[in-house]
N, C-alpha and C positions, 0 to 999 in steps of 0.2 A: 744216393745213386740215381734214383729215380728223376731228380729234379734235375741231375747232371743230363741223364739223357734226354728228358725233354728239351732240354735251352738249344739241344741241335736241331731241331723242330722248323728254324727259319732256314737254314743250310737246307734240309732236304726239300722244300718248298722249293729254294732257287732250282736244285739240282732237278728236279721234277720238272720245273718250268724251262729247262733247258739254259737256265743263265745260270752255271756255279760259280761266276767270279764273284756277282754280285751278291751271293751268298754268302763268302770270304769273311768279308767286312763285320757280318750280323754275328758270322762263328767267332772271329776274334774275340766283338764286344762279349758273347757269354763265355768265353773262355776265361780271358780277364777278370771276367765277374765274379767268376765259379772259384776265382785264384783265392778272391776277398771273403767266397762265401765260410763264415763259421758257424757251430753252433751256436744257441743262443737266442735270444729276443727280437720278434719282429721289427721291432720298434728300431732298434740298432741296426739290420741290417739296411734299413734306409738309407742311413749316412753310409755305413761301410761299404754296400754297394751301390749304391744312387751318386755319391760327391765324387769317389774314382774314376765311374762309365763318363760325367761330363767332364772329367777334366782326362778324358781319353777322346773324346768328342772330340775336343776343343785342338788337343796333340793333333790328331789323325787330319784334322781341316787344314791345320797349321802346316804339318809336313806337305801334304798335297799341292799348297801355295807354295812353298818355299819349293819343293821339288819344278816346277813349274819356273819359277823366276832361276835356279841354277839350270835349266834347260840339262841336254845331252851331254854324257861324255863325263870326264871326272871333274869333280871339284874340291880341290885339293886344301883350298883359302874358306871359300864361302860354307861350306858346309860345315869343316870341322870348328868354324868361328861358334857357328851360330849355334849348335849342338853343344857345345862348348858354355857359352852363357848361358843355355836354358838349361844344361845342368846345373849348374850355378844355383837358380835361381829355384830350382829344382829341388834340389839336394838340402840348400838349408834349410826352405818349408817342409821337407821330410822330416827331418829332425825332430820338427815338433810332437808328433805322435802317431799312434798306427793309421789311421784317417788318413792322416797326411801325407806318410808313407806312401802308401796305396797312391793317392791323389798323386805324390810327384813320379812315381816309378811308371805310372801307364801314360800320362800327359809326354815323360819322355819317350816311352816305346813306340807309342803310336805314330809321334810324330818321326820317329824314326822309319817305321813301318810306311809313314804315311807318303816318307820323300823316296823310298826305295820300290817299293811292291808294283809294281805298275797295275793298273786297274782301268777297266773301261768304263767307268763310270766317274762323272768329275768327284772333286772334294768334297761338294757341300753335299750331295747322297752320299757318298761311301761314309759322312760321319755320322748322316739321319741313321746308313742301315749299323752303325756300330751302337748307335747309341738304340736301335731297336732290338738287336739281340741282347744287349746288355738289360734294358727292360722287360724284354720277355723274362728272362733267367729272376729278378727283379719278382716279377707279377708273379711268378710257377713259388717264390723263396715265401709270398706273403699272401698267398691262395692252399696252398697242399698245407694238408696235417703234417710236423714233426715225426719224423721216423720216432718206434720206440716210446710214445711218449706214454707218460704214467699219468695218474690221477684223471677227473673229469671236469668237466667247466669250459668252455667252449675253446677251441685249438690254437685259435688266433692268438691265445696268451699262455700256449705252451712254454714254450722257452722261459719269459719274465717268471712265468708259473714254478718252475724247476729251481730256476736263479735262485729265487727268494725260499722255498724249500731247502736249495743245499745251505744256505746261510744259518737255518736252525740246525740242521742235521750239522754242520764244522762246530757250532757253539756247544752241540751235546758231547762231541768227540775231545772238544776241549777240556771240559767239564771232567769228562771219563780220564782224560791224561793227567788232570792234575798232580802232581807230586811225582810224576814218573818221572823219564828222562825223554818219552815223546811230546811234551808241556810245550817246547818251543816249536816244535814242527807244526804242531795244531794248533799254534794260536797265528803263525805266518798262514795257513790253508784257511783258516777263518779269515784272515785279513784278506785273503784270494778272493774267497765266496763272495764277501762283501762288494769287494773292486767290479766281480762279473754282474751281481747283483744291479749293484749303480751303475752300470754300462746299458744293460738291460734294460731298464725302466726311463733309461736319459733319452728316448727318442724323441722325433718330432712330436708326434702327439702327446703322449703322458708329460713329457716336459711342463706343457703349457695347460692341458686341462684332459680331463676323461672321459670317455662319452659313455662309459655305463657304470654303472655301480659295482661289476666284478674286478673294473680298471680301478676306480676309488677304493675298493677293498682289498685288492694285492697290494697297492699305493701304501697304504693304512699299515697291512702287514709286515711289509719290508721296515715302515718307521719303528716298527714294536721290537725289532732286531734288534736296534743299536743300545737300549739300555741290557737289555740280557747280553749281549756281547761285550759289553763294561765290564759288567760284574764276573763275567766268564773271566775275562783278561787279569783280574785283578785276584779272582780265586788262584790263576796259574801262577800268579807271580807271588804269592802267599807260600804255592809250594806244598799246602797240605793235604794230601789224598782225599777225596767226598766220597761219601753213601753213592754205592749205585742210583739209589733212587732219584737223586738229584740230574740225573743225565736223564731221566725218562723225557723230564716233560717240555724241553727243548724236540724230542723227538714226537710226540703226540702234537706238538705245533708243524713240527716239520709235515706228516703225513694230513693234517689237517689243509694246510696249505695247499697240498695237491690234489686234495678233494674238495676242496670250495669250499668247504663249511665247517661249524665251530670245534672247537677243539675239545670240548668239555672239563672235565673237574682236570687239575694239572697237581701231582703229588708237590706240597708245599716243602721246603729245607726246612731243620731247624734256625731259629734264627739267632746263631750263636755270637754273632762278631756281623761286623760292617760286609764284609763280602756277602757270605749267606742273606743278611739284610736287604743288600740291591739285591741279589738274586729271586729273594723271594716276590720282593714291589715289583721287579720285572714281570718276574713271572701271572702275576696277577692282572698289571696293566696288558699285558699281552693280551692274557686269559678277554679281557673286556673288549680290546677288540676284535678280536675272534668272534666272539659274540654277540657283536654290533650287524647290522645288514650291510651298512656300506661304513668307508672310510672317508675321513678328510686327506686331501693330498697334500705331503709333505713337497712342498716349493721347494726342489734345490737352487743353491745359491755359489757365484763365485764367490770360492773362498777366497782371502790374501793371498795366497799363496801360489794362485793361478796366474799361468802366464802366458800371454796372448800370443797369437801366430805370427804377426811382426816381433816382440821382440824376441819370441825362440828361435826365427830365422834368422838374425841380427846377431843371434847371441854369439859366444869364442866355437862353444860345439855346433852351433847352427854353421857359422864361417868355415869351420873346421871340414865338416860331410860335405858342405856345398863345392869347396873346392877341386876337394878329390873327385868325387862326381865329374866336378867341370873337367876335369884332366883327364879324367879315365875316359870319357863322352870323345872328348874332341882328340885323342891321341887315337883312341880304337875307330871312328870315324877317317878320321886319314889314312890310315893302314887300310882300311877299307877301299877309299879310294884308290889309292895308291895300288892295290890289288884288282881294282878295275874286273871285277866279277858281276854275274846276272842278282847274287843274291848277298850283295854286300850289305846290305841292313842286317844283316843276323847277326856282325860283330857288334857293333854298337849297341843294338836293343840284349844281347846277351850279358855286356859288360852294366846297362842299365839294372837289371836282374842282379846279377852278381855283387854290385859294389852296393847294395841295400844292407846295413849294420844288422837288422832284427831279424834275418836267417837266421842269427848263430855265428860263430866265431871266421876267419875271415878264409882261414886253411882248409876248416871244416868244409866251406860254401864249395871252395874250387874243390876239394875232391869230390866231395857230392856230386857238382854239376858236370864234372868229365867224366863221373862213369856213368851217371845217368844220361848222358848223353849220347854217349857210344853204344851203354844199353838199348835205346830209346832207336838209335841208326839200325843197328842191328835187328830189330825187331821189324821193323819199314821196310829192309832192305828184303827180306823174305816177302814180306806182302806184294811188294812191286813186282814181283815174279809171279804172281798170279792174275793173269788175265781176267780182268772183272770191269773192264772200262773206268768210270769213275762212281760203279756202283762203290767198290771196295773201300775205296779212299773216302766216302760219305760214310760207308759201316764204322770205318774205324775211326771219324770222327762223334759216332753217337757211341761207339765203346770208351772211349777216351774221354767224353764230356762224362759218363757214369761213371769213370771210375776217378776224375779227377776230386770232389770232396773227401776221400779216403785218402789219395796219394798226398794230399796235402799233410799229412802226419810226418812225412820224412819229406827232405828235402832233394835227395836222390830219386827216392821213386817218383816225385813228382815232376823231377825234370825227364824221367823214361817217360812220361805219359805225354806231358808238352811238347817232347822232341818228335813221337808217332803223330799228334795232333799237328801240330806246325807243317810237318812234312805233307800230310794229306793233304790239308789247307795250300799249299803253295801247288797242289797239283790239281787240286780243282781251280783255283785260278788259271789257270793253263802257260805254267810255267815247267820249265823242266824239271824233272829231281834231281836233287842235288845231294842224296845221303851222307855221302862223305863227305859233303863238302863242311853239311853241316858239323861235324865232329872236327873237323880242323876248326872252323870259326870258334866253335864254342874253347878249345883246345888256346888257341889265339886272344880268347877273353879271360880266360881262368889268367893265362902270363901279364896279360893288362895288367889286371886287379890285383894279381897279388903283386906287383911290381909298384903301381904304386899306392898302393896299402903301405907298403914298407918304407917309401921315400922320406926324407927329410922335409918336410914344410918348414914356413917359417914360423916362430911361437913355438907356444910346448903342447907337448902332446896329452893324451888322453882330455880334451873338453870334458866328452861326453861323461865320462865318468865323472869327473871334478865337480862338473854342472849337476847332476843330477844328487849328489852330495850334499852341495850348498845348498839345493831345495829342499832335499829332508832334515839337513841342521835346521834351517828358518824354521820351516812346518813345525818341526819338534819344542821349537824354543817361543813359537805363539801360543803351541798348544798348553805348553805348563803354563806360561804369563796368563795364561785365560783362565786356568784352572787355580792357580794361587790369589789374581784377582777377580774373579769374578765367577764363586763358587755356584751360586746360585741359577746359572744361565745353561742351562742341561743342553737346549737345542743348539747354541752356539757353540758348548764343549764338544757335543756329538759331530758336528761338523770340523772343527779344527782337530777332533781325533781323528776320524778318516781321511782327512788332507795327510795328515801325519803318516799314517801306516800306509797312504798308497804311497806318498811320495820314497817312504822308504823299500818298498816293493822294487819300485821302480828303479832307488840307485841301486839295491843287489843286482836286479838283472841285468845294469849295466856291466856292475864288478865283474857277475859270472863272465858273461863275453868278453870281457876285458881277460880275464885270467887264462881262460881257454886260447888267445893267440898265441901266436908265437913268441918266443921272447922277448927279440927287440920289439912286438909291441905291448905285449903283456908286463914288461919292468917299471911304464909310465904309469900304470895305476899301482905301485906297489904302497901295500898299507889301507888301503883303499877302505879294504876289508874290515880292519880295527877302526875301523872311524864310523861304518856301517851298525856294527855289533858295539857301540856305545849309544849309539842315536836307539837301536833296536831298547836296551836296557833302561834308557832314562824315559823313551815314550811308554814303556808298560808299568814305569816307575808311575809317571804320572798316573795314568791309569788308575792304580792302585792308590795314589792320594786324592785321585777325584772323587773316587766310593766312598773312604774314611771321612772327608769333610762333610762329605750328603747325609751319610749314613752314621757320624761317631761324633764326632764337635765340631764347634766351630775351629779348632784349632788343629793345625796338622801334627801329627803325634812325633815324638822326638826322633824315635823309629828311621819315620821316612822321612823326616827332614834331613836327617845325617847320611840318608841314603841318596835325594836328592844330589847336596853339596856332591858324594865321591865320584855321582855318577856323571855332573855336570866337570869337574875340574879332569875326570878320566874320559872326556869328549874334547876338551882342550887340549889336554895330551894326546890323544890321539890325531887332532887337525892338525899341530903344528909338527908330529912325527912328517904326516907327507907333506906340510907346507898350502895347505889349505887355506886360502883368504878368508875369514869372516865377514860372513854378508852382514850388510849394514842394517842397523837396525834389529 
């Protein structure tokens, strides 16, 4: 909250200096910012909020030109064209991931913002002062200590520091659920920790190299995960209850982590069978580097299975989002026009917001955003009645920036806080209020989006789901060939595992939002689910034949060879129940 209020820090500067429009500009960019800001690693929030603010930059110059070249008065052809293609274009680089997300949803708002807001200041300032508030917010995310944070070691690697902490602390809880019927919940929240984990550490800098020894040694730390998180995975798929004590020293790593320094004696398993066996060599090689000064840093590496920003744009589900996008842009853009109002950008940058897939389901989105929005008027509409000049309207933009990292948990309350924010914003510009008007517009974008959420395109429906399917089948089906050919190559397996669990992370969260629509759109992923929960069972199968080969023979035991075969021909059965293509290869 603290960091929310400061990012309003350039807003009160203008308003002091007696220029608040040009203030406007700097609030937007850390509003935007503050949308992107999550917990987490310094390192990540570089790209998360650094690649957005310039590809909001880049919108807000763009609209300003383009508003300029459609001059006065409505434009009914040229504006909703071009909004139109840059959803497009927009929409399918979304697709590709949350990054990108971000990057197309502000590139189009701004540029929206940027042809409608009128501003006294040309284009190329009003994108220097967006892209200076966005920085500010930026510099306060990667200068102030982590609210809350635990352990010691200098602050700067709070976040990464936590990451790689919860990653032992999911492996102990794993560990503790074996044989129960929480076995599967904890070993998907281990696969979670991990994903945040690698997010975490994937910045600009640790990517390429570290400049101190406590970077090399959380580096180090987090590599020491991935065999103790094998042998966790492969104990739960065994099924057989362990000793408490076995869960201690995943947790004496965990708190060691948070305190900088070594772990000490780590209570050893018996070593009765292959699982207990990795567990225990984990647990040892851990134990060693814990008690090294520094680490070597694990190089990540694209996996196969990665797929680049042209062809996820390119791809059926990239086409899919982009078009809609494109529809929803250029049909709420015309109605706009056509409407011929002072504050016609709010339809189009509203239905920009709205018609984004990773809110949540698509019914869920529009109810959310019409009562948060009418909340949000309603609350505005009170303040405006208190004579305060444009002191009040700057208070309630530095109450709104603190409270917006919080509001960001719901998606309701966070459009109450956007809609008080916006509202101020357009009165320190010195345009007129518009309260109600905004609750029509928003009112007018929820009917957009779900209108054409539901249309008929041409092609079949559910891509995204289908898409993100086929990438967890591949990941799954390298990851065994790797593991039955090429037992010996631990770092190569430890990678083509985590391609695997994330990629299947990632098609459940499709499935969920897929299922949670409405019906006619929720029946195009039906099955989805059984094809999910096969991939889930043969990747923790492998798992468990990767430990037996390392740890029992050369030979994979009959066992789980015969378990392999059911669970490979009941992933067949399951793709061709919904008609799933086989990726090649």
């Amino acid at each position: 909250m603290l960091r929310g209020a400061l990012a309003s820090l350039p807003l009160l500067v203008a308003v002091a200096a007696d220029r608040p429009a040009s203030g406007v500009p700097a609030a937007l960019g850390a509003m935007l910012a503050g949308i992107n800001d999550r917990p987490g690693g310094r390192r990540a929030a570089v790209a998360r909020l650094g690649a957005p603010a310039l590809a909001g930059g880049a919108g807000l110059l763009f609209g300003s030109l383009l508003a300029a070249a459609a001059g006065p008065g409505r434009s009914l052809l040229l504006l909703p064209l071009v909004f139109g293609v840059l959803g497009l274009a927009a929409g399918a680089v979304s697709s590709t991931g949350p990054v990108a997300s971000a990057c197309g949803t502000q590139v189009l708002v701004a540029a929206v913002i940027g042809a409608g807001m009128p501003s006294p200041d040309p284009g190329p300032v009003r994108a220097l002062l967006f892209l200076a508030g966005a920085g500010w917010l930026l510099l306060i995310r990667l200068v102030l200590p982590s609210p809350g944070r635990r352990g010691t070691g200098p602050f700067r690697l709070d976040g990464e520091r936590e990451a790689v902490a919860a990653v032992y602390e999911a492996v102990g809880r794993l560990l503790g659920a074996a044989g129960g019927p929480g076995a599967l919940g904890a070993r998907s929240a281990l696969s979670a920790a991990l994903d945040r984990a690698q997010d975490a550490l994937s910045g600009p800098w640790l990517r390429r190299h570290a400049s101190s020894a406590a970077e090399r040694r959380l580096h180090a730390r987090y590599a020491a995960a991935f065999p103790l998180a094998e042998a966790a995975t492969a104990l739960a798929w065994a099924g057989a209850p362990l000793p408490d004590r076995v869960v201690e020293g995943p947790r004496r790593l965990a708190d060691a982590v948070r305190a900088g320094g070594p772990c000490g004696a780590l209570p050893a398993p018996a070593r009765t069978d292959a699982g207990l066996r990795a567990l225990d060599d984990a647990l040892l090689g851990a134990a060693a580097v814990f008690d090294r000064p520094s680490g070597v840093i694990r190089r990540p590496h694209r996996t196969p299975g990665h797929i680049s920003l042209p062809a996820g744009a390119l791809s059926a589900a990239g086409r899919e989002y982009g078009l809609r996008v494109a529809v929803c842009c250029a049909a709420s853009t015309f109605v706009a026009q056509w409407l011929h109002h002072t504050h016609w950008y709010w339809l189009p940058a509203t239905t920009v917001f709205l018609v984004k897939p990773d809110l949540g389901p698509l019914a869920s989105r529009v109810l959310c955003r019409a009562a948060g929005t009418v909340a949000g008027a309603a609350v505005f509409a009170v303040l405006v009645l208190l004579p305060a000049g444009s002191v009040l309207p700057a208070g309630a933009v530095v109450l709104c920036g603190a409270l917006l990292p919080v509001a960001t948990r719901h998606f309701a309350v966070q459009t109450a806080v956007v809609t008080v924010l916006v509202l101020s914003l357009v009165v320190l510009g010195g345009e007129p209020s518009a309260t109600w008007g905004r609750v029509v517009e928003s009112l007018l974008a929820c009917a957009t989006v779900l209108l054409v959420g539901h249309l008929p395109l041409p092609g079949r429906r559910g891509h995204r789901v289908r898409a993100a399917l086929d990438v967890a089948v591949a990941a799954a089906h390298r990851y065994l060939g790797h593991v039955l050919n090429a037992p010996g190559d631990d770092t190569g397996r430890g990678e083509l595992r985590r391609d695997a669990y994330r990629s299947l992370a990632a098609a459940r969260t499709a499935i969920e939002v897929s299922a949670a629509e409405l019906p006619a759109v929720a029946r195009h992923s039906a099955g989805a689910e059984g094809v999910a929960c096969a991939v889930e069972r043969l990747v923790d199968t492998t798992t468990a034949c990767a430990v037996e080969l390392d740890h029992r023979s050369a030979r994979l035991p009959a066992s789980h060879a015969e378990r392999l075969a059911a669970q490979l021909s009941e992933l067949d059965r399951a793709r061709a129940a919904v008609r799933l293509a086989v990726p090649a290869g």
